[in-house]
C-alpha positions as CSV (number, residue, x, y, z in Angstrom):
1,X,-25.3,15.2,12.5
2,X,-23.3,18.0,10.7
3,X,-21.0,18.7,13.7
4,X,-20.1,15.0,13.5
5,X,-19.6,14.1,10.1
6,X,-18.1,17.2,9.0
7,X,-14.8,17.2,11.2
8,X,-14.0,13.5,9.6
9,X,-14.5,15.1,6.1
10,X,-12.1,17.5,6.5
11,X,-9.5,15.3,8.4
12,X,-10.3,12.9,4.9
13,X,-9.7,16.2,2.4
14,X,-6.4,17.7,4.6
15,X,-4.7,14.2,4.4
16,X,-5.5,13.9,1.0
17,X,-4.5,17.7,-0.1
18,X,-1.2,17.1,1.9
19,X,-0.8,13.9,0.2
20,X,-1.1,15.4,-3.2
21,X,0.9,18.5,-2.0
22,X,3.6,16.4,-2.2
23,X,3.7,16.2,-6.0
24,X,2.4,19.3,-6.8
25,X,6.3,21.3,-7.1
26,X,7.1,18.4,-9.6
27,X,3.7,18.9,-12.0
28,X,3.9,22.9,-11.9
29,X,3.0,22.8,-15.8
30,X,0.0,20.1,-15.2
31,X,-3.1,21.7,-14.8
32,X,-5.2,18.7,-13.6
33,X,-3.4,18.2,-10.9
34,X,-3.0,21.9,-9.7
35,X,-6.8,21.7,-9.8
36,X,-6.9,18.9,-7.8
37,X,-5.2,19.7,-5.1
38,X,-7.6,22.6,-5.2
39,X,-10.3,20.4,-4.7
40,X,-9.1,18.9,-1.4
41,X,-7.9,22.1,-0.1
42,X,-11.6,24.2,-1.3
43,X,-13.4,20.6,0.5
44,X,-11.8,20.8,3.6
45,X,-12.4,24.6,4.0
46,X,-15.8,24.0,3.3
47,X,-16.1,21.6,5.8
48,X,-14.1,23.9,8.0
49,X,-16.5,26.7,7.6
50,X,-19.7,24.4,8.6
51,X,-18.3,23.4,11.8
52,X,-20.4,25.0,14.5
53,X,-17.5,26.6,16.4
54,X,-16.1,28.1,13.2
55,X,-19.2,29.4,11.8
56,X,-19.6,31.3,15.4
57,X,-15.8,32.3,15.2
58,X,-16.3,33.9,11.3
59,X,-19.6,35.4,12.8
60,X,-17.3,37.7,15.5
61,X,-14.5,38.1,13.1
62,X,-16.0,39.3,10.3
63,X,-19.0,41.6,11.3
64,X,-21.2,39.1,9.4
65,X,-23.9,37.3,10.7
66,X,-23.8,33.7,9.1
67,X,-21.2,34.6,6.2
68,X,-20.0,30.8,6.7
69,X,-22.8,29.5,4.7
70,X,-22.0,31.6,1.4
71,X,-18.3,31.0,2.3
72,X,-18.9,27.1,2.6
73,X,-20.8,27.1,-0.3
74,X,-19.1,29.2,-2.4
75,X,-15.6,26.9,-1.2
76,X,-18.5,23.6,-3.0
77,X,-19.3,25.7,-6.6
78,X,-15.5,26.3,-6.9
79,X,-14.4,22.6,-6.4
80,X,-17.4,21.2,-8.2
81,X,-15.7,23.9,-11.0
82,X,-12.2,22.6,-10.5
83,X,-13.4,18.7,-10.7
84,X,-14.4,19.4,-14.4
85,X,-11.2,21.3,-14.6
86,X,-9.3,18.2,-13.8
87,X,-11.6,15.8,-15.6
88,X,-11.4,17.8,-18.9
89,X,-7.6,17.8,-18.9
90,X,-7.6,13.9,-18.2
91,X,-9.6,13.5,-21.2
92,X,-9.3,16.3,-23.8
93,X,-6.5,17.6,-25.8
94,X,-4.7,20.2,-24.1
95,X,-5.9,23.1,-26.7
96,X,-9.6,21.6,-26.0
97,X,-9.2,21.2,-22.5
98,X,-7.4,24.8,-21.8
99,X,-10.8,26.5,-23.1
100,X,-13.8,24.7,-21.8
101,X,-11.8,25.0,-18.0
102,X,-12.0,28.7,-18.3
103,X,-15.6,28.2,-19.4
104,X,-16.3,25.9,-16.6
105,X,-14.0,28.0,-14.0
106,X,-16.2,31.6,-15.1
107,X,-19.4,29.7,-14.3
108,X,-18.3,28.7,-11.2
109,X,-17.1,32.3,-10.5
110,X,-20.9,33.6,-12.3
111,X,-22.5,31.2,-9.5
112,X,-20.5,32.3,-6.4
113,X,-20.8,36.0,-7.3
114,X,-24.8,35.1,-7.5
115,X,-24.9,33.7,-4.4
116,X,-22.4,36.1,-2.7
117,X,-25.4,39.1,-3.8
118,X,-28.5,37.2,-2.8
119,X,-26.8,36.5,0.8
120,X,-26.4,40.0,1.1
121,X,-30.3,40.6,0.3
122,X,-31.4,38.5,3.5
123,X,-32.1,39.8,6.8
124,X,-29.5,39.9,9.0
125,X,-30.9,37.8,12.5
126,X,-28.9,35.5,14.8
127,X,-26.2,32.9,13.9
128,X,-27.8,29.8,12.2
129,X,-25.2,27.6,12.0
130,X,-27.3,24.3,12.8
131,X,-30.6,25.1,10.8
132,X,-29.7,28.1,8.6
133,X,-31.7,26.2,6.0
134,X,-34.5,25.7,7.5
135,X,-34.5,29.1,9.1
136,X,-34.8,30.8,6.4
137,X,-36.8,28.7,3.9
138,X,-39.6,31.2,4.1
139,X,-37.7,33.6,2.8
140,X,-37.8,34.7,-0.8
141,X,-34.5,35.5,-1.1
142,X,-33.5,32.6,0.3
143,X,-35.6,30.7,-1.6
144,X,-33.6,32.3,-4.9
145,X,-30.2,31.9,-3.2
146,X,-30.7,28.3,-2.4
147,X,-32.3,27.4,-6.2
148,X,-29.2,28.8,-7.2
149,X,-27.0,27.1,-5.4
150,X,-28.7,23.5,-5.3
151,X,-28.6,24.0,-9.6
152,X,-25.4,24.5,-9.3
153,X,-24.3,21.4,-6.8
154,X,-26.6,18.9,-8.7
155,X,-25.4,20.3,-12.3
156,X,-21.7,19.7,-11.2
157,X,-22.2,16.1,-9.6
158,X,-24.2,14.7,-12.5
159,X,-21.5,16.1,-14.6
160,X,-19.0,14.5,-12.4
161,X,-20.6,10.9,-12.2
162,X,-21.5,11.0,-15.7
163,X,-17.5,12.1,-17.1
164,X,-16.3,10.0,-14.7
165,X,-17.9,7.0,-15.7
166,X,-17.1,7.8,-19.4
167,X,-13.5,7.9,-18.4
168,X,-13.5,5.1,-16.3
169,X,-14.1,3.1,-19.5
170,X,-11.6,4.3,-21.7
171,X,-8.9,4.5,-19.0
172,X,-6.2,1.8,-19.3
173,X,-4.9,2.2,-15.9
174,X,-6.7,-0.1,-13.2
175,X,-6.5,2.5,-10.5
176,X,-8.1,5.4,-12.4
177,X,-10.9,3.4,-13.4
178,X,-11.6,2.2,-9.7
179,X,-10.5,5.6,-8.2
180,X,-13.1,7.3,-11.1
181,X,-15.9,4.6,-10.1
182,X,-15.4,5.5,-6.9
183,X,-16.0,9.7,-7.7
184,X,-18.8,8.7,-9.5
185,X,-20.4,6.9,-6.6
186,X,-20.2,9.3,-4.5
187,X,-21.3,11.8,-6.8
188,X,-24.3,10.2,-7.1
189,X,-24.6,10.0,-3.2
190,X,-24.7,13.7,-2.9
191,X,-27.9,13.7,-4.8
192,X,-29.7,12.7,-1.9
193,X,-28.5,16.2,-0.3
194,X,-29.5,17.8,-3.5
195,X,-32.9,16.2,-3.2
196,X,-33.5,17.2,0.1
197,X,-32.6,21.1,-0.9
198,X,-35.0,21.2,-3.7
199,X,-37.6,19.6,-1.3
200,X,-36.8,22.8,1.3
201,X,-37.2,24.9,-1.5
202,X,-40.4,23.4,-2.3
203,X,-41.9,23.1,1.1
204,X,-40.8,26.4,1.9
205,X,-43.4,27.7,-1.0
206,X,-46.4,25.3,0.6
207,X,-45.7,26.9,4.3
208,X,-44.0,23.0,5.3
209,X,-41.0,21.8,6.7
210,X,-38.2,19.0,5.8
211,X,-36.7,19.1,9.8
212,X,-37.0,15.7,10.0
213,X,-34.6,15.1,6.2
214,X,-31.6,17.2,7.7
215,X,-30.0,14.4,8.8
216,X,-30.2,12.2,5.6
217,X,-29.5,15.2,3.9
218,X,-26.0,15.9,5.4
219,X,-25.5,12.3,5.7
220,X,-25.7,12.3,2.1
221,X,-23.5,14.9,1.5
222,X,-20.5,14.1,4.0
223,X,-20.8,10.1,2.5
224,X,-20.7,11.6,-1.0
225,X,-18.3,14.1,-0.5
226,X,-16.1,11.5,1.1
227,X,-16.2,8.9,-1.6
228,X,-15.1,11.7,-4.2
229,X,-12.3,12.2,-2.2
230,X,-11.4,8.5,-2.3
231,X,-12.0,8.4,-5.3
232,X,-9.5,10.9,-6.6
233,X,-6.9,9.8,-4.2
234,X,-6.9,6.2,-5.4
235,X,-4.5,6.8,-8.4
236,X,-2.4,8.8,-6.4
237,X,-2.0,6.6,-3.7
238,X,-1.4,4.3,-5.8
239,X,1.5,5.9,-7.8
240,X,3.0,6.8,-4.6
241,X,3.0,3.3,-3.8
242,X,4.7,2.2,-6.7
243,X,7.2,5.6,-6.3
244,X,8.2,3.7,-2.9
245,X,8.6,0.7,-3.7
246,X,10.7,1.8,-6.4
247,X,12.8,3.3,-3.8
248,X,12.8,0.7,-1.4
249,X,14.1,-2.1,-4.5
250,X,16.8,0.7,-5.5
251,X,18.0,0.9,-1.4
252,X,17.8,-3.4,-1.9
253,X,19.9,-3.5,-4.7
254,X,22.3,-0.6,-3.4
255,X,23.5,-2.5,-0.7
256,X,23.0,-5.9,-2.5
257,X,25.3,-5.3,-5.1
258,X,28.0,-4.1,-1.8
259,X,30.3,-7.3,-1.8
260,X,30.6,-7.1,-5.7
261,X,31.6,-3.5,-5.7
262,X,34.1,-4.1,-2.9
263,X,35.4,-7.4,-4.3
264,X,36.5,-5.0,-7.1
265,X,37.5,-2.3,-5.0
266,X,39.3,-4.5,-3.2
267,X,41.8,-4.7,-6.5
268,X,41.3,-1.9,-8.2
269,X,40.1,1.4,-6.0
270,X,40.5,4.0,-9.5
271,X,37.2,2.5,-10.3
272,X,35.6,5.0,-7.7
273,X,34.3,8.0,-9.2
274,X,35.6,11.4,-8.0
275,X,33.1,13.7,-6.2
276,X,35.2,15.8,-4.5
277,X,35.4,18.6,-7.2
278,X,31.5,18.2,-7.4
279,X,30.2,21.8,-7.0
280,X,29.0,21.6,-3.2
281,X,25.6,23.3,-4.1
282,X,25.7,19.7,-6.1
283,X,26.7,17.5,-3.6
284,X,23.4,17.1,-2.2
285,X,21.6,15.5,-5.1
286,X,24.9,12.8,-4.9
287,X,23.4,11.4,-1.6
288,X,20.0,10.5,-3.8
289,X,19.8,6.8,-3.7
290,X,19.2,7.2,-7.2
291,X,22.5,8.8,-8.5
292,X,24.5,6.3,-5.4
293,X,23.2,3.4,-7.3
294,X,24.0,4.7,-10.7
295,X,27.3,5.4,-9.8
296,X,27.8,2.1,-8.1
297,X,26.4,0.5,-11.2
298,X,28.8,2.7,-13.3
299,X,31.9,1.4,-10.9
300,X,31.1,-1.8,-11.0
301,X,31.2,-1.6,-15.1
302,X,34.7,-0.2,-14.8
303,X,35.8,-3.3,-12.5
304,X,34.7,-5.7,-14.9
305,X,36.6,-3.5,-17.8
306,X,39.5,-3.6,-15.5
307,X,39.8,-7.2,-14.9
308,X,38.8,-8.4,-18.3
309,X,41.8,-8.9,-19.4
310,X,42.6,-11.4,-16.9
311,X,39.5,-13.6,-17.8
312,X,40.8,-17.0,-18.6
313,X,39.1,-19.3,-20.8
314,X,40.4,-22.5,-18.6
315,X,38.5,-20.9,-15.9
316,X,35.1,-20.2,-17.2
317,X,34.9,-23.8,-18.5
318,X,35.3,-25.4,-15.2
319,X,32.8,-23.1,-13.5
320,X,30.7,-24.0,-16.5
321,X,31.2,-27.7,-15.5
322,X,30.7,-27.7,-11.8
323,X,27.3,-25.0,-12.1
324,X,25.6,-27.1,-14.6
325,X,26.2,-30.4,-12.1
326,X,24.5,-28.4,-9.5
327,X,21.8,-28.1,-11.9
328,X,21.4,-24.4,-12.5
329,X,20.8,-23.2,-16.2
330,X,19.8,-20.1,-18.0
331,X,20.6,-16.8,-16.5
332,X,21.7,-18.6,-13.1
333,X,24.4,-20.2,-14.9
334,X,26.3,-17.3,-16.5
335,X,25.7,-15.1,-13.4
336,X,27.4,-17.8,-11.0
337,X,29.9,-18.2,-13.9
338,X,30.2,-14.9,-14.2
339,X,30.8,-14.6,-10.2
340,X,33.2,-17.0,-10.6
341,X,35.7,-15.2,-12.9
342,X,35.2,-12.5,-11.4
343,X,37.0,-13.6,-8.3
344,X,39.5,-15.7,-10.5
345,X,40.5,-12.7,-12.5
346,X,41.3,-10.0,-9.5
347,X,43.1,-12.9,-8.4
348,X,45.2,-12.6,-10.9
349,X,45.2,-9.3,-11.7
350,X,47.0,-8.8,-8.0
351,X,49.0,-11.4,-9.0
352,X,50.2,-10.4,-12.3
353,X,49.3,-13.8,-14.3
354,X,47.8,-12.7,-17.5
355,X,46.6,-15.4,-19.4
356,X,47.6,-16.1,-23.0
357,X,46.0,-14.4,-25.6
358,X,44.2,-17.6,-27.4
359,X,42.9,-18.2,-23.7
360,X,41.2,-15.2,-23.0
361,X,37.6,-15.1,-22.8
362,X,34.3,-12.9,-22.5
363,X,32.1,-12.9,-18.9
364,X,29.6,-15.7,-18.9
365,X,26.8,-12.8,-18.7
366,X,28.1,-10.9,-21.9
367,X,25.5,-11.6,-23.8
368,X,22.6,-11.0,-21.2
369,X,20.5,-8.6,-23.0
370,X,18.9,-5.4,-20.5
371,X,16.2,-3.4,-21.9
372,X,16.4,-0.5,-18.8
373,X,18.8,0.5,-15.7
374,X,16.9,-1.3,-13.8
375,X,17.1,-4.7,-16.2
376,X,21.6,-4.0,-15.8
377,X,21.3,-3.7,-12.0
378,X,19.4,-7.0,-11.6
379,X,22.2,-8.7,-14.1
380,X,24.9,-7.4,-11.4
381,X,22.7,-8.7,-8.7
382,X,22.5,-12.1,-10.3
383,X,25.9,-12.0,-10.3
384,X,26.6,-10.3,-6.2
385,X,24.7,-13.1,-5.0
386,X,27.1,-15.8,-6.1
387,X,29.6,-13.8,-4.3
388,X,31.0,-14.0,-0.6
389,X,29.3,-11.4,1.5
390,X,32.2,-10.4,3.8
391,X,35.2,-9.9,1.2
392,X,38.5,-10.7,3.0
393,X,39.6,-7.2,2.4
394,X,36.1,-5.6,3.3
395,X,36.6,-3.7,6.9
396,X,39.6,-0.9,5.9
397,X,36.5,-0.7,2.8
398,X,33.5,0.3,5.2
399,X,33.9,4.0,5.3
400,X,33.8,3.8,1.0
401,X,30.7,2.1,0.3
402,X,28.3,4.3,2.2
């Protein structure tokens, strides 16, 4: 059973320590998530270190018969440490928070140092890696080891479940309370591997056996371990969701807002912004989609400063007129009135008619009110869809707008 739940778990923990990898560089000053990303990576090895072929492999390497089982274990004490680690930040003050981690991080260290000593104590014999429990459940030292270590595991779980159900209900976000729900389930799942280790302990002292409990017992503990992983991957996966779909609506309106920019390009090309005295160590943050579609957004601003002067009163009350018989209202209106003056005046900016100053006006949209950059590109959206998506002038244009 071990050999064939373990490999999932650690194909579970690696994808979800690469996934959080990912934001780690960006959070260098964030503690909880430093921690972790411990926790997936100290899972997995644990995992890694219980897997039949491994365990063999570590035997050879190291000199040390069965050193996998205080190397597994000890890889367990230290996440179960770094889960509080990352719970206390999440819901302490960071002066609070900094001290009991340390606390919480020197037990863990206390425990593994325990168990690292008591290993050392037993007998050395053959490679266990399927029943080392139940192999040595006779022994005394094993018998101390393993109290120690099954303390430990169930002391850190019920902490888990308990703090994470206690911030589950204070949490405001919808995905940390399921993603904390889910920890806590799981948490609670490995107690049935707990239960099965005191019950070794136990039946080791009355000259008994628990053979036929291993498998519920690492069932238990591969479910468990499993869900807590979920669990804390759930917000994360979740704000990397949102991260691309953010980036996927910035691409959308980066090449939605292309026939406005070019229908002002078109008239006016000084409303491009200069990059090529950008230091080139610089350059490469200019191809972020980000900082294109700021400086579109910026060029497109400078168009509409550049033709406002040529806005004609006349104009914008006859697009008025023929909008509102179409029925459109609201922010459609202005937008298409808006488009519509826009074409008007490079029209006659490129011809030179500048209306009268009593017939000058304002864009339809000037009084739109944007609360973010976001908010301002989705007014100049409104306003590219009203427009002709192949400009006249557009192909001598391609090589610009990329």
């Amino acid at each position: 059973m071990k050999d064939l739940l373990h490999p999932i778990s650690l194909v579970v923990a690696m994808l979800g320590f690469l996934c959080l990898l990912r934001d780690v560089p960006t959070r260098r000053r964030d503690p909880a998530s430093a921690a972790l990303a411990a926790v997936f990576l100290l899972s997995g090895l644990s995992f890694l270190f219980s897997i039949t072929p491994m365990w063999n492999y570590l035997d050879r390497v190291l000199g040390t018969v069965n050193i996998s089982a205080p190397l597994a274990q000890g890889c367990v004490v230290a996440l179960l440490a770094c889960q509080q680690v990352v719970l206390t930040y999440w819901g302490s003050p960071p002066k609070v928070a900094s001290l009991l981690s340390r606390r919480w991080l020197w037990a863990g260290f206390a425990v593994i140092a325990g168990l690292l000593v008591l290993f050392a104590l037993l007998t050395p014999n053959a490679p266990h890696p399927i029943d080392f429990t139940l192999y040595y459940a006779h022994d005394d030292w094993y018998a101390a080891y393993l109290t120690l270590y099954v303390t430990a595991y169930t002391i850190g779980e019920v902490f888990l479940a308990r703090a994470c159900w206690r911030l589950a209900r204070r949490s405001t976000r919808g995905s940390v309370r399921v993603g904390l729900r889910i920890v806590a389930l799981g948490a609670t799942v490995t107690l049935g591997y707990s239960a099965v280790r005191i019950g070794n302990v136990i039946a080791g002292a009355f000259d008994t056996s628990l053979a036929e409990w291993e498998s519920f017992a690492w069932t238990c503990g591969d479910v468990g371990a499993m869900l807590t992983l979920i669990g804390w991957l759930v917000p994360t996966i979740s704000d990397q969701a949102q991260s691309v779909r953010y980036r996927i609506k910035q691409y959308r309106s980066y090449y939605g807002l292309r026939p406005l920019w070019l229908a002002f390009y078109s008239e006016a090309p000084e409303i491009e912004l200069p990059i090529d005295r950008v230091d080139p160590a610089q350059r490469r943050r200019f191809r972020r989609i980000s900082i294109r579609l700021y400086r579109r957004a910026v060029e497109i601003r400078d168009g509409r400063f550049v033709i406002r002067q040529y806005l004609d009163a006349a104009v914008r009350e006859a697009s008025e007129a023929r909008h509102r018989a179409r029925g459109l209202h609201g922010k459609n209106l202005s937008a298409a009135v808006t488009a519509d003056q826009i074409l008007a005046g490079i029209a006659a900016r490129a011809a030179g008619a500048r209306p009268e100053p009593d017939q000058l006006t304002e864009f339809a949209d000037f009084e739109r009110q944007t609360t973010g950059p976001m908010d301002d590109i989705d007014a100049l959206l409104d306003v590219a869809r009203h427009l002709p998506r192949q400009p006249a002038r557009a192909p001598h244009l391609e090589r610009v707008s990329a």
